[in-house]
Each structure stands twice: as C-alpha cells, then as structure tokens.
C-alpha positions, 0 to 999 in steps of 0.5 A: 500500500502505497503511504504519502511522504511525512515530509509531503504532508508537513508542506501541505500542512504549512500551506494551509496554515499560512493561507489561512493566517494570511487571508484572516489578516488581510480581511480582519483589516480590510473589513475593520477599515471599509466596512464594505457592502460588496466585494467585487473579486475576479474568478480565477484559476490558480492550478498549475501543470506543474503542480500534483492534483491534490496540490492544484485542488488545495490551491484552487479550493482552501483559498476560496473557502477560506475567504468566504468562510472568513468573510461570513464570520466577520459579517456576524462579528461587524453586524454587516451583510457582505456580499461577494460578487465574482467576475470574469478576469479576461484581460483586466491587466491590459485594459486601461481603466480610463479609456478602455484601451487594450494592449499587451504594452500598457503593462511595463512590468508587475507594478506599473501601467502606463496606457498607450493610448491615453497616457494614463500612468497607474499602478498596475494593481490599482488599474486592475482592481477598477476594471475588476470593479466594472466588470460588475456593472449593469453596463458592462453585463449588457454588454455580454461579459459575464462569467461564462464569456469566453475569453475572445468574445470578451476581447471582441467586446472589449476592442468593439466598446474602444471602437465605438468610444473613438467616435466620441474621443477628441481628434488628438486622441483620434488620431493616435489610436489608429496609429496604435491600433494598426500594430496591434493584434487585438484589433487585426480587423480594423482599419481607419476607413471604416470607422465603426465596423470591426472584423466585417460586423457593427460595433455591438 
C-alpha cells in the first residue's frame, strides 16, 4: 500500500496554515477599515501543470473557502451583510481603466501601467482592481461579459466598446489610436476607413 511522504504532508500542512493566517489578516483589516457592502473579486484559476492534483485542488479550493468562510464570520462579528460578487478576469491587466484601451504594452512590468493610448500612468494593481470593479456593472453585463464569456468574445467586446468610444474621443486622441491600433493584434480587423465596423460586423 502505497503511504504519502511525512515530509509531503508537513508542506501541505504549512500551506494551509499560512493561507489561512494570511487571508484572516488581510480581511480582519480590510473589513475593520471599509466596512464594505460588496466585494467585487475576479474568478480565477490558480492550478498549475506543474503542480500534483491534490496540490492544484488545495490551491484552487482552501483559498476560496477560506475567504468566504472568513468573510461570513466577520459579517456576524461587524453586524454587516457582505456580499461577494465574482467576475470574469479576461484581460483586466491590459485594459486601461480610463479609456478602455487594450494592449499587451500598457503593462511595463508587475507594478506599473502606463496606457498607450491615453497616457494614463497607474499602478498596475490599482488599474486592475477598477476594471475588476466594472466588470460588475449593469453596463458592462449588457454588454455580454459575464462569467461564462469566453475569453475572445470578451476581447471582441472589449476592442468593439474602444471602437465605438473613438467616435466620441477628441481628434488628438483620434488620431493616435489608429496609429496604435494598426500594430496591434487585438484589433487585426480594423482599419481607419471604416470607422465603426470591426472584423466585417457593427460595433455591438
């Protein structure tokens, strides 16, 4: 019969523990400062091929359980009713929070955003943590990108808004964007002459 290694699960052991201490120290002291109705967080995947399953389903579940377990008892505790609202994560790293230009480029490194479009210069957690915010929206619901939106429907989505805003965006900027957007993967199918259309279709 084959047994786990002692080692092996002393290391499980230790990842449980400092998850666990570590999301109780981060929301003891979010929830004591906010005191927030709503908390907007993206849906993501933390599994690794790299990793075994049992330690892919440690990090994908505990992590979520926990908070939501810690987060529950703090409502109790504070006498407030918390809601956790999850979003679809695609391409909130590159989107710029302010114009809702989106490029690979516009991150320079972990810490820093800076959009190519609009200039707009923004710590790169900071931008994310907005575009995760209105992705909770009515209007970005609307518009199609739930948590079931595949990844290239939300980046078909993402560059058709953009296309659309152009319209309403001054000449200056105007005019720069369409020279980003000819070096641009995300927006192959655009072209300056015809303005308003995108791969063939209408904005939506």
């Amino acid at each position: 019969m084959r047994t786990r290694s002692p080692r092996y699960d002393g290391l499980v052991d230790n990842l449980r523990d400092y998850l666990e201490n570590e999301i109780n120290r981060c929301l003891n002291r979010f929830v004591f400062l906010y005191r927030p109705a709503e908390i907007v967080v993206e849906r993501l995947d933390f599994t690794s091929p790299g990793l075994s399953r049992r330690m892919n389903r440690l990090l994908s579940n505990f992590g979520k359980k926990q908070v939501k377990k810690k987060l529950l008892a703090l409502s109790e505790e504070f006498k407030i009713e918390i809601k956790i609202t999850e979003v679809n994560p695609a391409y909130t790293s590159q989107e710029c929070s302010e114009c809702g230009y989106i490029d690979k480029k516009n991150r320079k490194n972990t810490r820093l955003f800076v959009c190519r479009c609009c200039n707009k210069k923004i710590d790169a957690n900071v931008n994310g943590a907005r575009n995760i915010r209105d992705r909770s929206s009515e209007e970005d619901i609307s518009a199609g990108i739930t948590l079931s939106t595949n990844k290239e429907q939300v980046l078909r989505i993402l560059t058709c808004q953009f296309l659309s805003g152009l319209e309403r965006c001054s000449q200056r900027l105007d005019r720069k964007a369409e020279g980003l957007l000819s070096d641009n993967p995300y927006f192959g199918g655009y072209s300056p002459q015809s303005k308003g259309i995108y791969n063939g279709q209408r904005d939506i």
